[in-house]
TORTORBA-582433 format. One record per residue: residue number from 0; y, z, x of N, C-alpha, C, O in turn. Coordinates in Angstrom, 2 decimals. Atoms other than C-alpha are relative to their C-alpha. Last residue first. Layout:
BEGIN
(pt NUM; (Y; Z; X); (Y; Z; X); (Y; Z; X); (Y; Z; X))
...
! end
This chain:
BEGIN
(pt 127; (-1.15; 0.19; 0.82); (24.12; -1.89; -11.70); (-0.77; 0.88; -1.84); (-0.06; 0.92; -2.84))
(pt 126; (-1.10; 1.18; 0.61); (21.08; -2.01; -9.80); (0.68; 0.69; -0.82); (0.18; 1.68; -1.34))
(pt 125; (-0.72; 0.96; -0.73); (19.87; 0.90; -7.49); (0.42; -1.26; -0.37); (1.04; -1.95; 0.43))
(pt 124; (0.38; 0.50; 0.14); (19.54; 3.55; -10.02); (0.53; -1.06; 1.59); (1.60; -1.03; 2.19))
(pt 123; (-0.39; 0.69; 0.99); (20.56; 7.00; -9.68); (-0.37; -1.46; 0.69); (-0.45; -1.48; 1.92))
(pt 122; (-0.09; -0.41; 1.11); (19.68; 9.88; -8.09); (0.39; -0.88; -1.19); (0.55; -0.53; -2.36))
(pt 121; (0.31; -1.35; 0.09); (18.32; 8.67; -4.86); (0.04; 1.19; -1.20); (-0.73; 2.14; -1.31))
(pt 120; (1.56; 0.01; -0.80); (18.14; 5.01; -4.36); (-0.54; 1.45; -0.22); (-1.74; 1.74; -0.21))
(pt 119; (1.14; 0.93; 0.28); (21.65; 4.68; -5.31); (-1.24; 0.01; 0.51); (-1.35; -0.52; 1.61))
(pt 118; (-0.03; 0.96; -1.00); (24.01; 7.54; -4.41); (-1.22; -0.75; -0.76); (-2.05; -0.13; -1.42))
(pt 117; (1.20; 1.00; 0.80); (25.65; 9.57; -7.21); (-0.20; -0.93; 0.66); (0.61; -1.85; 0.60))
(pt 116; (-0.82; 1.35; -0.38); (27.69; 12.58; -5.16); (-1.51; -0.80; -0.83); (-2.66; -0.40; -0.96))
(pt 115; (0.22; 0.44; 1.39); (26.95; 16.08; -6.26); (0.23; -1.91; 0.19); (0.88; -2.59; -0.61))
(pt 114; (-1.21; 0.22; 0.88); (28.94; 16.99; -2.68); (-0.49; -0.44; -1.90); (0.38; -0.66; -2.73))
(pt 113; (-1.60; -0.90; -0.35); (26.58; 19.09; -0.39); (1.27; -0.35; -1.21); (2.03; 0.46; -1.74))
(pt 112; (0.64; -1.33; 0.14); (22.89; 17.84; -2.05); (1.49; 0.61; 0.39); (1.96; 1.42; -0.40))
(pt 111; (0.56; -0.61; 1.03); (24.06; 14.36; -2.76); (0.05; 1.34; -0.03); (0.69; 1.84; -0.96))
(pt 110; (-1.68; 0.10; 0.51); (26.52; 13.23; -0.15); (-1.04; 0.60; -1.61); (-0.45; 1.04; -2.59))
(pt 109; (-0.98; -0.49; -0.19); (24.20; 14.52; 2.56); (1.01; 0.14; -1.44); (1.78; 1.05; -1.75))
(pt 108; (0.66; -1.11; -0.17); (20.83; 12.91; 1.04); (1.26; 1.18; 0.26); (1.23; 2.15; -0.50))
(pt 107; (0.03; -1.01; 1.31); (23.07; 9.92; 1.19); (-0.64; 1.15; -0.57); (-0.05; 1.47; -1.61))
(pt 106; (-0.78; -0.91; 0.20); (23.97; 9.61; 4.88); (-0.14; 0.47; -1.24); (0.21; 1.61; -1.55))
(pt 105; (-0.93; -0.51; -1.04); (20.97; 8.21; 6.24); (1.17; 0.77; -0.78); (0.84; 1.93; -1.01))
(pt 104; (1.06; -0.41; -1.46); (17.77; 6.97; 4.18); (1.16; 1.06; 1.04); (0.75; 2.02; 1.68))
(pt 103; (0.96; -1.13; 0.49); (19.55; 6.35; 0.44); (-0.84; 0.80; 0.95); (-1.51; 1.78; 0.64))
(pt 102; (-0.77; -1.19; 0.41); (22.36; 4.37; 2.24); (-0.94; 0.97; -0.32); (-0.92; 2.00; 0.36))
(pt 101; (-0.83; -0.24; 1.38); (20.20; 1.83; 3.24); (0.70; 1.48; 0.30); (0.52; 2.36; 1.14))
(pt 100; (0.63; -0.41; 0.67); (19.30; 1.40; 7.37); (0.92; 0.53; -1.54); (2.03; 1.06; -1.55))
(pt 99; (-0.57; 0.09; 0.85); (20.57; -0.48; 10.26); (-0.60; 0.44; -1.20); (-1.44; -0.42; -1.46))
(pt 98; (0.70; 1.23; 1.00); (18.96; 0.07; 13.78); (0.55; 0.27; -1.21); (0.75; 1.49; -1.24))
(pt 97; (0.51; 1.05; -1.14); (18.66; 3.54; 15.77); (-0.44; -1.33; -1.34); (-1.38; -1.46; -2.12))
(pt 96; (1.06; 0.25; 0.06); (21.07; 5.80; 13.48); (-0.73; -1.13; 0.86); (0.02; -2.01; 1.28))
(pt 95; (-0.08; 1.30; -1.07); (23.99; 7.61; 13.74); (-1.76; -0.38; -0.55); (-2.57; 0.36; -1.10))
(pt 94; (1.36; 0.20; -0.57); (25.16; 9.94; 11.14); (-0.08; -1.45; 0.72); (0.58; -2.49; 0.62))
(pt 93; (0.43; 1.33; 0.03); (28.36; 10.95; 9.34); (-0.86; 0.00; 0.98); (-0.69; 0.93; 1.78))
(pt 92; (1.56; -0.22; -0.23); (30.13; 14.00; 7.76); (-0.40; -1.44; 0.71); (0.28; -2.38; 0.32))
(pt 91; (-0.44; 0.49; -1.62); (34.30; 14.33; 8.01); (-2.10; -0.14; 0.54); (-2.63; 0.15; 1.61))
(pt 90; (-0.65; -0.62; -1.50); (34.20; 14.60; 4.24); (-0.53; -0.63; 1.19); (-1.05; -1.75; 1.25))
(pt 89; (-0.64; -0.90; 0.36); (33.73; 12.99; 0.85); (0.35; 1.34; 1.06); (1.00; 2.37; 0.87))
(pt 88; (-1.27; 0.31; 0.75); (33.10; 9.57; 1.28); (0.96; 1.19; -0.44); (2.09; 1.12; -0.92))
(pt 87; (0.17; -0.88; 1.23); (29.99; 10.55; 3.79); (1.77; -0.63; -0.45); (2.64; -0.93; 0.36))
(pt 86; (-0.65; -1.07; 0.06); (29.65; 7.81; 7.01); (-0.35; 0.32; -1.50); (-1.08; -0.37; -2.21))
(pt 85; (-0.46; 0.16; 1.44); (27.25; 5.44; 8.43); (0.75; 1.78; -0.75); (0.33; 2.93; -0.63))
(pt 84; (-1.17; -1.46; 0.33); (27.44; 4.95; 12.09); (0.17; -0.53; -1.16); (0.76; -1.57; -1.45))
(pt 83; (-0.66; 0.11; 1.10); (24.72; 2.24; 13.77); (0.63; 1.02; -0.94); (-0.25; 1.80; -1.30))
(pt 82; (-0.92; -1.24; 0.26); (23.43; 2.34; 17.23); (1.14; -0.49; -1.47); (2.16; -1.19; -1.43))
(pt 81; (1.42; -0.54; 0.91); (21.51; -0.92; 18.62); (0.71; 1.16; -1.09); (0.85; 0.60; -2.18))
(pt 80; (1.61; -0.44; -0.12); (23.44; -0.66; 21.50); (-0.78; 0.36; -1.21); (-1.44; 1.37; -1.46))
(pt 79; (0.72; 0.28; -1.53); (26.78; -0.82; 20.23); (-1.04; 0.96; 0.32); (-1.28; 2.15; 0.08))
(pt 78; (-0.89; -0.48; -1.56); (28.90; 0.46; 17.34); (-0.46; 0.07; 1.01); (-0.19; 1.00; 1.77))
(pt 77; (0.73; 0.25; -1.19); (27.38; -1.56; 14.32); (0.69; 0.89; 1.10); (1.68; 0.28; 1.48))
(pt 76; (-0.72; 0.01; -1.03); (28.92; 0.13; 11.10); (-0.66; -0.13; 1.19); (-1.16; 0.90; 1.63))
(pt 75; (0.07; -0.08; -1.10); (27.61; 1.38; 7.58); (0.51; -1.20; 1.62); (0.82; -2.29; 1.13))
(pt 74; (0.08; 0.89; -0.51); (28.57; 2.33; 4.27); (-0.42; -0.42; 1.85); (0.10; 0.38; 2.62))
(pt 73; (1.20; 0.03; -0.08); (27.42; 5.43; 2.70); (0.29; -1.19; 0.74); (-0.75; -1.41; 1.36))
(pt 72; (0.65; -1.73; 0.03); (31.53; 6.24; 1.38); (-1.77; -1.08; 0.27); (-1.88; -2.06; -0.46))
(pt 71; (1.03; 0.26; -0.33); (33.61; 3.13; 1.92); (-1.21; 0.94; 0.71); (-1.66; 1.11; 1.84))
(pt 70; (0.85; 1.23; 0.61); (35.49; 3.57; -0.92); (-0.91; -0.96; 1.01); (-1.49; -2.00; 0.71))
(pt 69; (1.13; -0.13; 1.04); (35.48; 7.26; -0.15); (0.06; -1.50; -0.42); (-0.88; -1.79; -1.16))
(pt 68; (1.40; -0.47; 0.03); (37.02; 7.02; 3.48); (-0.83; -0.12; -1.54); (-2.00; -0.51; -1.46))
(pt 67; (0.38; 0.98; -1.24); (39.98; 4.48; 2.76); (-1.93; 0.58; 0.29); (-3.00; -0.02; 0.16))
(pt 66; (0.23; 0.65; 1.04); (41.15; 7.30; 0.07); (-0.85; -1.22; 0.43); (-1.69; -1.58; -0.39))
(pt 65; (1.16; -0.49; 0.58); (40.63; 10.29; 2.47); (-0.15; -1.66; -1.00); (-1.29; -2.02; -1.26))
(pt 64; (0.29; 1.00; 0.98); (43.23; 8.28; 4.79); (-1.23; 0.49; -1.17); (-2.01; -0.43; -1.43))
(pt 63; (-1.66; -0.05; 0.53); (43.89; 10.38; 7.91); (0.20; -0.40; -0.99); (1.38; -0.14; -1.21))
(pt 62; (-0.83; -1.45; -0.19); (40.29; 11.49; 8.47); (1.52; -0.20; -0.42); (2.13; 0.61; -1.11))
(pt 61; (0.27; -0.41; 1.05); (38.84; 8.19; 7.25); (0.80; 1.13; -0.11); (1.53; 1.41; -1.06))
(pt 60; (-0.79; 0.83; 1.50); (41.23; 6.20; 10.05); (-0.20; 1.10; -1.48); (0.73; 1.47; -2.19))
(pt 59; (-1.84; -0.06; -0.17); (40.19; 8.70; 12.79); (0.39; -0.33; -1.26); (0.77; 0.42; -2.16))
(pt 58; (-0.49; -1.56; 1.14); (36.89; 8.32; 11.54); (1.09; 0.16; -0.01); (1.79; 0.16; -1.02))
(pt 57; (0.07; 0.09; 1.15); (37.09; 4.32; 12.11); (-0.15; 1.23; -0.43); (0.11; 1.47; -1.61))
(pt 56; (-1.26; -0.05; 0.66); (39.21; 4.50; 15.06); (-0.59; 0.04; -1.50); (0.21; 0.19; -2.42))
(pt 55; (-1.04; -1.03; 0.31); (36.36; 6.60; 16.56); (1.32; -0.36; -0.88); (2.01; 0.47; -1.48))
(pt 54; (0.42; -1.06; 0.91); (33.54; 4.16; 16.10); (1.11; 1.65; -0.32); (1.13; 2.51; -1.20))
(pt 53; (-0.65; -1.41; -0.85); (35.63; 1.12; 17.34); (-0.89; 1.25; -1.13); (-0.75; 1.35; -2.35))
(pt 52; (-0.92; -0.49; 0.79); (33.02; -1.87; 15.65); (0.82; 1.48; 0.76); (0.09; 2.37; 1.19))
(pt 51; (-0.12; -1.32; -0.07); (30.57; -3.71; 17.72); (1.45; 0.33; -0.82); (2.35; -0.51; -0.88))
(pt 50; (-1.13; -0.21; -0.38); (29.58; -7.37; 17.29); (0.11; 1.45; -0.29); (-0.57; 1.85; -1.23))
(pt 49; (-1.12; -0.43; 1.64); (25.99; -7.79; 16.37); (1.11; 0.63; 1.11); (0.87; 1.27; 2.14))
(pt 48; (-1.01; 0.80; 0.29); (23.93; -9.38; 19.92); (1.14; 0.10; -1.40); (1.95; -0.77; -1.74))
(pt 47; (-0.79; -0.10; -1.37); (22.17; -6.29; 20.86); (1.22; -1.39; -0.25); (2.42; -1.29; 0.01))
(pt 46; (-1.60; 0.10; -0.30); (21.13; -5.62; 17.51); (1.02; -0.56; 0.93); (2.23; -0.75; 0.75))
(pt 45; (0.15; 0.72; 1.32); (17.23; -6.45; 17.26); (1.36; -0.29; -0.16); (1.74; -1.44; -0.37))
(pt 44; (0.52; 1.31; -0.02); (16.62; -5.39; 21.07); (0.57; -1.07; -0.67); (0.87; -2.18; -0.23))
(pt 43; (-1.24; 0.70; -1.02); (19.05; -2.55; 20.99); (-0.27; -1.20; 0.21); (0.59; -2.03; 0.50))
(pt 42; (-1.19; 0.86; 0.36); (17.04; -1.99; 17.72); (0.78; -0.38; 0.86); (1.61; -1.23; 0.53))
(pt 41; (0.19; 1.03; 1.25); (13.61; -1.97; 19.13); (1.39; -0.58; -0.62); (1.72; -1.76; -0.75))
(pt 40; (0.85; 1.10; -0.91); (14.43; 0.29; 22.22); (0.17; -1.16; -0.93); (1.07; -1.98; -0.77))
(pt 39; (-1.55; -0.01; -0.50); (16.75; 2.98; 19.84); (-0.56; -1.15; 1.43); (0.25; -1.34; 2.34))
(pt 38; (-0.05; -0.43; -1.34); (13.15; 3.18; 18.27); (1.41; -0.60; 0.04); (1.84; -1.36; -0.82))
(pt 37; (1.22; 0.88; -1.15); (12.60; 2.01; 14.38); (0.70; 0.75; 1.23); (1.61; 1.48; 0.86))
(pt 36; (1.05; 0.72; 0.55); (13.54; 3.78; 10.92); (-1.19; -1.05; 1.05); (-2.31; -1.55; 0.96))
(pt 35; (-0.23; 1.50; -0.17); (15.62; 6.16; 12.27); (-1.37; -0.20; -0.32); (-2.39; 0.49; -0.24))
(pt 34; (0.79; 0.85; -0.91); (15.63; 9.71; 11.34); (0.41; -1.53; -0.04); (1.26; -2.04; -0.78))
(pt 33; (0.76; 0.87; 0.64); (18.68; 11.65; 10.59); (-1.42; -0.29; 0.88); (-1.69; 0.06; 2.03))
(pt 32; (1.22; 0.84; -0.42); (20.85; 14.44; 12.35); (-0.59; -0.50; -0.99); (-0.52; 0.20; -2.00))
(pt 31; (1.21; -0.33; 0.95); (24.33; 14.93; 10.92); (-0.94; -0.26; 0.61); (-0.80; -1.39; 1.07))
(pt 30; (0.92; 0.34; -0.70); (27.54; 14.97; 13.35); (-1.46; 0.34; -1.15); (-1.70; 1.50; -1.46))
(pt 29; (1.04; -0.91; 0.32); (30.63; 16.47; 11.90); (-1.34; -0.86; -0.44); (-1.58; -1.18; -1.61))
(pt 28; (0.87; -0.72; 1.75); (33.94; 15.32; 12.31); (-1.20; 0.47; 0.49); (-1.18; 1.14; 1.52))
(pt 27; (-0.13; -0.62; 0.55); (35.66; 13.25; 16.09); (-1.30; 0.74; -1.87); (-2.32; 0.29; -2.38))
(pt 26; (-1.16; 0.57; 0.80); (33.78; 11.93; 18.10); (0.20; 0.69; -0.93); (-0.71; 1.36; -1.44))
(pt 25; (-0.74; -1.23; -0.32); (31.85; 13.58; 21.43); (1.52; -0.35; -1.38); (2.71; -0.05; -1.29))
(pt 24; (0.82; -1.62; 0.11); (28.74; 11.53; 21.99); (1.40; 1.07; -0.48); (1.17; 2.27; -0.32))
(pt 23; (0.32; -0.63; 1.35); (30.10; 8.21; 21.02); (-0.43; 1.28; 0.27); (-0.70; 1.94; -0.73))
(pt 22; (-1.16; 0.29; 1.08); (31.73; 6.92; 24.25); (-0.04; 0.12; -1.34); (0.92; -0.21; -2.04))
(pt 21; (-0.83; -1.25; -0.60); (28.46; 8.08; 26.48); (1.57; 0.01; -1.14); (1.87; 1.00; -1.81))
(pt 20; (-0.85; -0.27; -1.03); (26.30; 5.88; 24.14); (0.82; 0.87; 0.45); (1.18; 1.72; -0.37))
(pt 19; (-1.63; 0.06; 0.62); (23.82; 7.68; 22.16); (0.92; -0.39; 1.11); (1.17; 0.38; 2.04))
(pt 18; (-0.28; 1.47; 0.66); (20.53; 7.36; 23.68); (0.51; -0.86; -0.97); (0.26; -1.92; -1.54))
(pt 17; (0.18; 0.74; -1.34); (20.54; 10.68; 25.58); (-0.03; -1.56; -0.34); (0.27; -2.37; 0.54))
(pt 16; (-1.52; -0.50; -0.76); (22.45; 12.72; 22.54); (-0.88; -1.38; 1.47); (-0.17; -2.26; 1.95))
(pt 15; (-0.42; -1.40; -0.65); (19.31; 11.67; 20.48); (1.19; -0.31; 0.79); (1.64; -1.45; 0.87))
(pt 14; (-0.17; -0.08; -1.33); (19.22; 8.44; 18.10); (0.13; 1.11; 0.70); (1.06; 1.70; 0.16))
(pt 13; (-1.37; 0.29; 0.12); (16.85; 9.86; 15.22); (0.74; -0.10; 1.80); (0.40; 0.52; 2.81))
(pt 12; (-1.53; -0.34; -0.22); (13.68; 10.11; 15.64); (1.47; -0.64; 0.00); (1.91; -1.74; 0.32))
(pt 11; (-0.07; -0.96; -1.49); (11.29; 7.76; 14.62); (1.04; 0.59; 0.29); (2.13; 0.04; 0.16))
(pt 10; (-1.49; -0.15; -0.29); (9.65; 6.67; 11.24); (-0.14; 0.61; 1.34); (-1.07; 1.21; 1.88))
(pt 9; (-0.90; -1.70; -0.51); (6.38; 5.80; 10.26); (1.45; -0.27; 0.98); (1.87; -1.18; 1.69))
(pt 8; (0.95; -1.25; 0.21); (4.85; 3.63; 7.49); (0.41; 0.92; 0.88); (0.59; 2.08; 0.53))
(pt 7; (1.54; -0.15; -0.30); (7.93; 1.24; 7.57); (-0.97; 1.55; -0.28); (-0.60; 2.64; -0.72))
(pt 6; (0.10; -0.91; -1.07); (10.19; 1.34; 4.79); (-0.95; -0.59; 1.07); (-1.88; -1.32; 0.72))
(pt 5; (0.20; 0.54; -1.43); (10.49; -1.89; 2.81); (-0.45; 0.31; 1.11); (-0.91; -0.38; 2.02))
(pt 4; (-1.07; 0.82; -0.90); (11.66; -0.37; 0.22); (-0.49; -0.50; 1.35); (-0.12; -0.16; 2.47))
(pt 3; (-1.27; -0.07; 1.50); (8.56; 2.30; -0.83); (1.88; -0.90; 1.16); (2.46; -0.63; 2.22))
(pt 2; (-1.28; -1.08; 0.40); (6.14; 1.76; 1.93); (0.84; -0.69; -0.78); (1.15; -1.87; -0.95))
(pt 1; (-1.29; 0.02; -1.00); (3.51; -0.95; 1.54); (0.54; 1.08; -0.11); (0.31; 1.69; -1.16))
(pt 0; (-1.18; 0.00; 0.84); (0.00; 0.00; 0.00); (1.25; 0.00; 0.89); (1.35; 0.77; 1.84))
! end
């Protein structure tokens, strides 16, 4: 039987502090651990050519801008090596992950259980 979405059958840690680039380890808000869905090997592989995004101007931005942050609340963000930053819409919360993964896997679990938040995949439907 496949995993549910696509998943694979097993998951792998989440990027650690040693295979987090040096220019992300230390950004601004509040750092969530996750798992990743494949190795921080696999996606630098799978990613290595996706254009990178500033990962600090984009909390920066949410932090000064709450309104900027919640409409793109669960969304996510290449920021080199493989390494993908999906943030919470309702505070300074956000997670890294090895390789690109739904909302319902990485930050929404967060925006549910801390903020009541209605994320797709998790408390509420994923079509419309």
């Amino acid at each position: 039987m496949a995993p549910h979405h696509g998943a694979p059958a097993r998951s792998e840690p989440g990027p650690g502090a040693d295979s987090i680039p040096v220019a992300l380890r230390d950004l601004p808000g509040t750092r969530l651990e996750v798992t990743s869905w494949m190795s921080a090997a696999a996606a630098r592989s799978k990613y290595g050519a996706t254009p990178d995004w500033d990962a600090q101007m984009i909390l920066e931005t949410f932090a000064a801008d709450p309104s900027i942050r919640e409409r793109c609340a669960g969304r996510s963000w290449h920021v080199g090596e493989g390494i993908w930053l999906s943030t919470c819409g309702y505070c300074n919360a956000y997670v890294f992950t090895a390789g690109s993964q739904p909302v319902y896997s990485t930050i929404g679990p967060h925006m549910v259980e801390v903020h009541g938040a209605q994320v797709p995949g998790i408390n509420v439907g994923m079509l419309p």
